[in-house]
Every structure is written in structure tokens, then in C-alpha cells.
C-alpha positions as CSV (number, residue, x, y, z in Angstrom):
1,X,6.4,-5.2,5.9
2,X,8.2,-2.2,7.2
3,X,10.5,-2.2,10.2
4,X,8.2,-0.5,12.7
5,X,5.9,-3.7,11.9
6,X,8.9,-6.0,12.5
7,X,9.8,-4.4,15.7
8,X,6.5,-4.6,17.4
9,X,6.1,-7.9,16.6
10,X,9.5,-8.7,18.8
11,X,9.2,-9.4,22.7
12,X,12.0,-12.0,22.9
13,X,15.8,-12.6,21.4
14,X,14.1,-15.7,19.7
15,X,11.9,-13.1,18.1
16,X,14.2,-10.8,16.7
17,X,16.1,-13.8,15.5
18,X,12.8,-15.1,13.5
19,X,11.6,-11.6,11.8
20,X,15.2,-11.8,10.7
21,X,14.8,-14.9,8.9
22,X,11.5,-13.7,7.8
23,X,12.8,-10.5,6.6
24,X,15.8,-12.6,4.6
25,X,13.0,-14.7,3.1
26,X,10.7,-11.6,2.1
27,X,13.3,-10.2,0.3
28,X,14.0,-13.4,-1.9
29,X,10.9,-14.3,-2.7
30,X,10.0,-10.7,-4.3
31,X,13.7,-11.1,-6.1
32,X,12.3,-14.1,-7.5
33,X,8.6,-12.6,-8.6
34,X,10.5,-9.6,-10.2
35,X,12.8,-11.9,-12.1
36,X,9.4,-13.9,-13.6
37,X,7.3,-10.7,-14.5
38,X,6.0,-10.6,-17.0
39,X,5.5,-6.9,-18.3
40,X,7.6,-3.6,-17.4
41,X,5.8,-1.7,-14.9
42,X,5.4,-5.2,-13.2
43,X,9.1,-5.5,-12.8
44,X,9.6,-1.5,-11.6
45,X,6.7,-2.1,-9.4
46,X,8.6,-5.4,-7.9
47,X,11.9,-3.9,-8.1
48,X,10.9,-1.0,-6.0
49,X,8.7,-3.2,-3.0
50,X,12.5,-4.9,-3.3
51,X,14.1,-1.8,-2.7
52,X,12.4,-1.2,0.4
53,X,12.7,-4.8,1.5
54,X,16.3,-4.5,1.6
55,X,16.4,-1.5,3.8
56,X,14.6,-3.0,6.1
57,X,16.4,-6.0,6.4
58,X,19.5,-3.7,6.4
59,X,18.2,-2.0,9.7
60,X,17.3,-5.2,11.3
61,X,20.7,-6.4,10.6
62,X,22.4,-3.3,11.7
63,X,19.8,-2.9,14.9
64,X,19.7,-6.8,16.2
65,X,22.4,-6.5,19.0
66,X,21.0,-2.8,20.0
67,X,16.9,-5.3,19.7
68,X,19.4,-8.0,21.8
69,X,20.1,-5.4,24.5
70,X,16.6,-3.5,24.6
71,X,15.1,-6.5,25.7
72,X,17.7,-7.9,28.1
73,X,17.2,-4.3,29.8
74,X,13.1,-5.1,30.0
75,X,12.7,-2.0,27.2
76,X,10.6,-2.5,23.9
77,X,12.6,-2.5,20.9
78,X,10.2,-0.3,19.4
79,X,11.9,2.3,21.8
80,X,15.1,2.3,19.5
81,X,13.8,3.8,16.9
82,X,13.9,7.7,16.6
């Protein structure tokens, strides 16, 4: 799931603290599918959705306090991004 996704999906801080977790536990479990595939281009395929996982759990991470503020200020998180 990319961030844009994540973001719409948040309307409270309870929310942003969930897709989080959720983003945390979407990155694990395609660690642990890559690390029991079975042929090559199943692994690169993995490796790559991986990849992209992390980014976006690197953005949450880096975004929840500006997410935290957005809605304090009655503004959609979607707004941060540019």
C-alpha cells in the first residue's frame, strides 16, 4: 500500500498510530515471504515490493508528528503531501 493510501485512510491520532503499526507489520511479513521463496525472480520480485514498503513506512515515520499536527489543526493529512 503506498503512502497516499495510508494517509487517506487517517482522520484521527489513533489512526495514524494504527497505519503505523500496519505499515511495520507489512513490511515484515513480505521480509519473511522473500526469505521462503522459492525461485529467483520470486525473491527480486519480493525484495523490490520490500523496497517500497520501507519507504513508506520511512515517510510515515518521518511525517507522524507533521499527520499529529494536521489533524489537531482540523486539516487532512493528505494535505502534507506535495
Amino acid at each position: 500500500m503506498d503512502l497516499r493510501k495510508r494517509l487517506e485512510k487517517i482522520v484521527t491520532v489513533a489512526d495514524a498510530e494504527k497505519q503505523l503499526e500496519l505499515a511495520k507489520e507489512y513490511v515484515k511479513r513480505i521480509r519473511n515471504e522473500a526469505k521462503k521463496a522459492g525461485s529467483l525472480a520470486e525473491k527480486l520480485a519480493l525484495n523490490e515490493k520490500h523496497k517500497e514498503a520501507e519507504g513508506v513506512l520511512r515517510k510515515l515515520r518521518l511525517m507522524i508528528f507533521d499527520i499529529e499536527d494536521a489533524i489537531a489543526a482540523g486539516q487532512s493529512p493528505l494535505s502534507l503531501l506535495k
